[in-house]
N, C-alpha and C positions, 0 to 999 in steps of 0.2 A: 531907579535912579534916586539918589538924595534930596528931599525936600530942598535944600540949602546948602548947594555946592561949594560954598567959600567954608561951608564947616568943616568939611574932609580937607579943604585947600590949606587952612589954617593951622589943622592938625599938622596934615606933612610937614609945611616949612617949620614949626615949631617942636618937633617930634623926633622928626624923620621918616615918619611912617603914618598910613591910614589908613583906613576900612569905609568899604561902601558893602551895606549890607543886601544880600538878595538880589545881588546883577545878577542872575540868571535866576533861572525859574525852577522847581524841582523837575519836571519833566524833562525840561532843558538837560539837567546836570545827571539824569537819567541815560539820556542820549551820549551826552560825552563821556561820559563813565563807561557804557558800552566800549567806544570807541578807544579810549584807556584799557581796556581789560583789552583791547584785540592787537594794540602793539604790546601790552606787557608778554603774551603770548608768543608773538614772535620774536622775545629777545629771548624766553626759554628757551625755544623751537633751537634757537643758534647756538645756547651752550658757552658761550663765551663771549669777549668782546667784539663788534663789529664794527665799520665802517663801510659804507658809502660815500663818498663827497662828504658833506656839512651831517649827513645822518647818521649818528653814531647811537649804540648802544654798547653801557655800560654793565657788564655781567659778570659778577662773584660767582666762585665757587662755593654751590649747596651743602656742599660735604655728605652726610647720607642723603642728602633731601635733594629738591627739582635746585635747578642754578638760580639766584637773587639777583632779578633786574634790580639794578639802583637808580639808573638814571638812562632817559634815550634824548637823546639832540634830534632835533628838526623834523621830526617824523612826521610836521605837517605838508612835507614835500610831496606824500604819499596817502593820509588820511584824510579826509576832506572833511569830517565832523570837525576835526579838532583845528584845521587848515582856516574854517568859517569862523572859531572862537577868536584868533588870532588877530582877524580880519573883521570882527563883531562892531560895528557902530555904536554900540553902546563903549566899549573900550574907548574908542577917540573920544568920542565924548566925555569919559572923566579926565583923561589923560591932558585933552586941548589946557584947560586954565593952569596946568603945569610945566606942560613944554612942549604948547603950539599942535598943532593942525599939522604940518608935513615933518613925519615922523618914520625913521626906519627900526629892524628891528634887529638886536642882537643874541635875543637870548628864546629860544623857542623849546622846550625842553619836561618831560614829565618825569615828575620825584615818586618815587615806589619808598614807604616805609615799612616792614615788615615784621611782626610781632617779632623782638627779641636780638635782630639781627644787628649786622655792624651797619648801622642806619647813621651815624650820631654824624654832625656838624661840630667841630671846631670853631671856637668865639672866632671871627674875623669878617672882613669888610668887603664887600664884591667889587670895590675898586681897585684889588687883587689882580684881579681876573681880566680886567680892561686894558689889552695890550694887543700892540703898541702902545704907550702912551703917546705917541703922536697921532694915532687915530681917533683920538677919542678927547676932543677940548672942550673943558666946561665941565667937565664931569658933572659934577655936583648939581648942576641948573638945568641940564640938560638929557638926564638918565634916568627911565624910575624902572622899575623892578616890582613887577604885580604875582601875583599866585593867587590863581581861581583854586577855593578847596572844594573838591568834589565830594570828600569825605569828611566828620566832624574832624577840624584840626584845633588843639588842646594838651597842655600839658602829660596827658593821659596817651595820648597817641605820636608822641614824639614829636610834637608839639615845635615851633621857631619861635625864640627868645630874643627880646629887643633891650640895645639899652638907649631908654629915648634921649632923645639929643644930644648924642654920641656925633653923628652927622657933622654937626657944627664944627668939631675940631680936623677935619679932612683928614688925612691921613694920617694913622697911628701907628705904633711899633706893636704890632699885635708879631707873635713868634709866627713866621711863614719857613719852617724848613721842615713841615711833615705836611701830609694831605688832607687837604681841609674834612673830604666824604671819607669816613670810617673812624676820625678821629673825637674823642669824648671831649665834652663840652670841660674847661679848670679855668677857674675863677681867676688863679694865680697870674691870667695870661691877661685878664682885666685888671690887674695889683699892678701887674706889669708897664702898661699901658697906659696907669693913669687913672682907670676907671673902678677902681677898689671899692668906694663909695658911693658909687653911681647906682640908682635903683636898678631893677629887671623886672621887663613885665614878661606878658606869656602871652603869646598871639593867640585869641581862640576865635573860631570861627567855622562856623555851620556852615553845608555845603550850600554855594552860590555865591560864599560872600565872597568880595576879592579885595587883598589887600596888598598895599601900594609901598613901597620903601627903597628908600634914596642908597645910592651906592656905597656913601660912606656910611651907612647905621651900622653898629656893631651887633653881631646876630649870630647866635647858634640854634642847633637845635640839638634834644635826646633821645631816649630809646623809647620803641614803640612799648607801651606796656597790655595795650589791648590785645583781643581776640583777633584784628583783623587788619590785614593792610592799609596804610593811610595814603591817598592819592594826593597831590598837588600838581595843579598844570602853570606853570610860570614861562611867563614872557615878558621881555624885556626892552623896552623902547625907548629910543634915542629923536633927540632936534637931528635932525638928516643935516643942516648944516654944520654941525657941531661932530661928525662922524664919518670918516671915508670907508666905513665899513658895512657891512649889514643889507638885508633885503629890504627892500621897500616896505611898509606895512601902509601907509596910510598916505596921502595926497590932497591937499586942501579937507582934510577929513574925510575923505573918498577911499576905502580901500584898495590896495594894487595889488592884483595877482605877480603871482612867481613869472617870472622872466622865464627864455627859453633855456640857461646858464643859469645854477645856481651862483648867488655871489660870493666874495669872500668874507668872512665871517671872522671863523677863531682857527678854524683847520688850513698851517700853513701851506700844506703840500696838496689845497683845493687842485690845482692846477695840475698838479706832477704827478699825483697818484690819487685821483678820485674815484679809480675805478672801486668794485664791492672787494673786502679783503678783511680777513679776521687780523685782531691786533695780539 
C-alpha cells in the first residue's frame, strides 16, 4: 500500500488517473498470470466468440495462426484465482477514499495484447460504454476503472495513453461510429474534441502495480511491439448507491460472494438467452 494515500487521492481528482505501486507481490502476479494463461486457453479451445450469461469471450480470427483472444468478461464466475483479486481487501482499501466502502462491480474483464496484432484502442472515454444512462448516476464521482498489469505495461508493449485532466470536461464529442477494440489510436479525433493541445502521457507500469482512471479520462492505447503478449486484468467499480446494475463486490469493505443468479450487468438478453451459445 502507499505510504500516503491522499497522494494517489490527489493525483486522481487532479489528473484523472493514479498508480499505486506493487499491490500485489510477484509471486502473487505469478499465480494470477497462471490463471490468465488458463482462460486465455479456453477462448483458443473455442475458436470463436462465446457467450455464457455475463461470460463472454471475445475471439478474432488468426488467419494462418491459433485464433486472438482479445478480451473475456467475467471469467471470475468460474476462476477462483482471479474471482479472489476481484474481491482482494487491499483493492477496497484504495478504492474506500474514492467512492466509499459499499461498492458494486461492472467491469470484470482480461485484456490479451498480442505482438503485432489488431490490439489498438481508439482515443475515447469509458463513459461510452456506461449504459443505460439511467443506471448509472454520478458518473464521474462514483466510477473508477483499475487494471492490475501482470505484464511490464509501457509504450513498447501497447501500452494505454492518458490525456490528464481530460476528465474534467465530462463528456466530449470523441467520433463513436466505428469500434473502439481494433481501431488505431488519430490524434485528429483529440483536434476534434478539443484536445489538440492537451499533453499525453504513457501509462507505464511493472507487474503488480495497479492503476486507477476515472470514466471520463480520455485514453487510447497502440500496437504491441514486443516479443510477447501483454496481460491486463481490469475491473471496475461503482457507489452501489449510484448504480442499479452490477454484482456486488464489496460490503462495508467486506467482500460479497457471487449470488446463486448472476446479475445484470451489460448483457441485455442476461434473462432470455443466458444459456452457453457462440456469437
Amino acid at each position: 500500500m502507499p505510504a500516503s494515500a491522499p497522494d494517489y487521492v490527489a493525483a486522481y481528482r487532479r489528473d484523472g488517473y493514479a498508480i499505486v505501486r506493487g499491490l500485489f507481490s510477484p509471486e502473487e502476479i505469478a499465480g494470477i498470470g497462471a490463471a490468465i494463461d488458463q482462460v486465455h486457453a479456453e477462448g483458443v479451445a473455442h475458436g470463436r466468440s462465446f457467450r455464457h450469461g455475463n461470460l463472454f469471450y471475445k475471439i478474432a480470427p488468426g488467419g494462418e495462426g491459433p485464433p486472438q483472444v482479445q478480451m473475456v468478461q467475467w471469467m471470475s464466475y468460474h476462476q477462483p484465482a482471479l474471482n479472489a483479486v476481484r474481491l482482494d481487501r487491499r483493492m477496497a482499501h484504495v478504492l474506500e477514499p474514492l467512492i466509499g466502502r459499499d461498492l458494486k462491480q461492472i467491469i470484470n474483464q482480461l485484456h490479451w495484447k498480442t505482438p503485432g496484432s489488431q490490439g489498438d484502442f481508439a482515443w475515447h472515454q469509458d463513459s461510452r460504454f456506461r449504459l443505460p444512462e439511467a443506471a448509472y448516476r454520478n458518473l464521474g464521482g462514483s466510477y473508477v476503472q483499475t487494471g492490475l498489469a501482470i505484464d511490464p505495461h509501457n509504450p513498447h508493449t501497447g501500452g494505454m495513453r492518458f490525456v490528464p485532466g481530460s476528465h474534467l470536461a465530462g463528456d466530449l464529442p470523441l467520433d463513436t461510429t466505428t469500434e473502439v477494440l481494433g481501431t488505431a489510436m488519430d490524434d485528429a479525433a483529440l483536434a476534434a474534441a478539443g484536445l489538440g493541445d492537451r499533453p499525453i502521457v504513457d501509462l507505464v507500469l511493472e507487474p503488480g502495480d495497479l492503476a486507477m482512471w476515472n470514466p471520463y479520462l480520455v485514453h487510447a492505447s497502440g500496437l504491441n511491439s514486443s516479443d510477447h503478449r501483454r496481460r491486463l486484468y481490469i475491473n471496475g467499480y461503482v457507489r452501489a448507491e449510484d448504480c442499479d446494475r452490477g454484482e456486488w463486490a464489496f460490503k462495508g469493505g467486506e467482500p460479497v460472494p457471487f449470488g446463486p443468479e448472476p446479475a445484470l450487468v451489460h448483457y441485455e438478453a442476461l434473462r432470455e438467452r443466458g444459456e452457453p451459445h457462440y456469437v
